[in-house]
C-alpha positions, 0 to 999 in steps of 0.5 A: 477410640479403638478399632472394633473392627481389627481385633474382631477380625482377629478374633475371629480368624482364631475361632476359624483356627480353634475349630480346625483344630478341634478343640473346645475354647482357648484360655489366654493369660498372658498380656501381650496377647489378651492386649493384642485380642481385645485392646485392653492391657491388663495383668490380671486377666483372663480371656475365653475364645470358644469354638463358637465365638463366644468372648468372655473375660475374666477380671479382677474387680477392682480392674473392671472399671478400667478395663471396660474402657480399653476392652472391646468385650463386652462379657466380663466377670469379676473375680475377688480371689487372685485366682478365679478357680471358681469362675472356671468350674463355672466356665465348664459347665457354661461351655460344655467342653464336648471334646474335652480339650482347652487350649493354654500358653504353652508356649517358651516361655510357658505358664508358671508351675503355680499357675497350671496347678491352679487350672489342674484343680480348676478344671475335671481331669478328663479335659485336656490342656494343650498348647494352643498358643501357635493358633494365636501366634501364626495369626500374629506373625502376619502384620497389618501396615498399622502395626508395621508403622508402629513397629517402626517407632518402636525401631526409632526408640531401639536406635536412640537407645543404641546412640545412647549407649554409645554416647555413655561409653567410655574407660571407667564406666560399668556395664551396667551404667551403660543400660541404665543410661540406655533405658532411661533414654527410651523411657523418657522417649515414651518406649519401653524395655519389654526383654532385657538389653544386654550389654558386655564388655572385654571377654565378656563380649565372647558370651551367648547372653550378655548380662550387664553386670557390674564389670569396668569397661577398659581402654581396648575393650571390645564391646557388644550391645543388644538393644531391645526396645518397645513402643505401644506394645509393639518390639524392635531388634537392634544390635552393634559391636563397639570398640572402646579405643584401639581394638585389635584388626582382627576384631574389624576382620570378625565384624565385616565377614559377619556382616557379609554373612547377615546381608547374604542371608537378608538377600534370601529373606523374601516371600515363598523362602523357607526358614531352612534355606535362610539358615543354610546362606548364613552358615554358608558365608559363616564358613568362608570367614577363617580363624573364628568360631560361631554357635549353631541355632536359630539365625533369626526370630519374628518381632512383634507384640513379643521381641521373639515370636513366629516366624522362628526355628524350633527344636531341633534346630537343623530341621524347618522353622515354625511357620516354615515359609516366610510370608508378606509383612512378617517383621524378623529380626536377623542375625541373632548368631555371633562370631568368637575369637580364641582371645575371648572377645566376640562380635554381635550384628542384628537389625530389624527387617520386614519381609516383601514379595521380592526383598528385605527392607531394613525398618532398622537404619543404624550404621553397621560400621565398627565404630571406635570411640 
């Protein structure tokens, strides 16, 4: 049975947020976060939080059955139409929208295009969409010891799909095969893959974002591996770089100087620091590693119902993140910043961590070592 209470608190500490930020309701679509409001786990949903507290969720018909069993709200209207344009014309006049102003997910990765022009006829054009997801996502970016201890079977998932990985690789063997392997293993270990896991190979090792493809591990072949993993809608953050035989010493070099680099900055990512600061002891010990190049962006990213949510960097990256100080029980994942050789191979590290008053504590426990099979 699900704990009324949790997610009524969570409700409404949000109406205390849709208030202060003078809108009239917020409108969800997206899963993880109806899941994470009202416990039920429903691709075709909506989901009403008003200013004045009122919950009102939007279902397919054929779903009701279900979804009165996993939700704990108890106003819900059924729709036949894939979209319920109706039920919100409807919606309007119910709600008043004094302020002329609804809140959507507009957050990266966003609503579809089909999906807003839907709303836009659903909805008069004097109400306002605005992005109103960071109400949501700032509440979220704090986590409850329950959902920590569930983040920590997501991380034991992460690290049997990593061992897996590295069981599979071999001279003759794709890409692709590797995170085959690798997401069978952590499904049939009950996980899940909420993002796509990367794994790549030769130069390939050199890209940003490694898509698996189809390409033929060799013998020499420096190999990065991204493992994203989930566990009762909750994420985790795991990744390695593998030598398949003999790699070059300048490989081992990269690799230990962008370890140094990820544990000084894990020293600083405690309560009270800013994400601006964290950024600036990454780079600082970046620096200090000769004869390698790296990119510039976010060095880390909040982990949770998503595998990137607050705390993160926004736009432009030099400037503070969003929320901007780090906070008791935050969950990041750190390190998401590589280093690149001129030989085209590069090197990837990042590990799961959680946030205390005075420290880092790794939730991610797999060895940093180079490993060479």
């Amino acid at each position: 049975m699900k704990n009324r209470i949790v997610f009524k608190e969570r409700i409404g500490r949000l109406v205390e947020s849709i208030q202060a930020n003078d809108m009239d309701a917020l409108l969800f679509n997206r899963t993880c976060n109806i899941a994470y409001l009202t416990g039920a786990v429903n691709s075709c949903s909506w989901l009403f939080i008003t200013r004045n507290g009122q919950q009102i969720a939007l279902i397919m018909e054929s779903d009701a059955l279900v979804y009165r069993e996993e939700s704990i709200i108890s106003d819900i209207r059924c729709f036949r139409m894939h979209d319920p344009f109706h039920l919100f014309r409807k919606m309007v006049k119910e709600i008043g929208f004094s302020r002329k102003k609804l809140g959507l997910e507009l957050s990266r990765p966003g609503l579809a295009h089909h999906v807003m022009d839907m709303l836009r006829f659903a909805f008069p054009k004097d109400i306002q969409f605005v992005n109103g997801e960071p109400l949501l996502e700032e509440i979220r970016s704090v986590k409850s010891n329950e959902e920590i201890e569930t983040i920590k079977k997501a991380v034991a998932i992460a690290e049997l799909g990593m061992e897996t990985a590295i069981k599979t690789i071999k001279p003759g063997i794709t890409e692709s095969d590797v995170v085959l392997e690798t997401e069978y293993a952590m499904r049939k270990a009950g996980g899940r893959t909420p993002v796509l896991n990367y794994v790549a190979s030769g130069k390939r090792s050199g890209m940003v974002h490694h898509t698996p493809s189809s390409k033929v591990i060799d013998n020499g072949d420096v190999i990065t591996l991204d493992i994203h993993s989930g566990w009762l809608g909750y994420c985790a953050d795991l990744a390695r770089t593998i030598g398949c035989g003999s790699v070059d010493r300048k490989v081992y070099e990269a690799y230990r100087g962008l370890i140094a680099a990820q544990e000084r900055t894990l020293d600083v990512c405690r309560k009270g620091e800013t994400l601006f600061e964290i950024k600036k002891a990454f780079y600082r010990e970046l620096k200090k590693i000769s004869g390698f190049k790296f990119l510039t962006g976010p060095v880390l990213h909040g982990v949770g119902i998503m595998n990137h949510e607050m705390p993160y960097f926004i736009f432009p990256y030099q400037d503070k993140g969003y929320p901007e100080i780090l906070q008791s029980n935050m969950v990041i994942a750190v390190s998401n910043i590589g280093l690149y050789s001129d030989q085209g191979w590069g090197v990837r590290i990042e590990d799961t961590v959680l946030v205390t008053d005075t420290e880092s504590v790794y939730l991610t426990s797999y060895p940093k070592d180079l490993i060479s099979l």
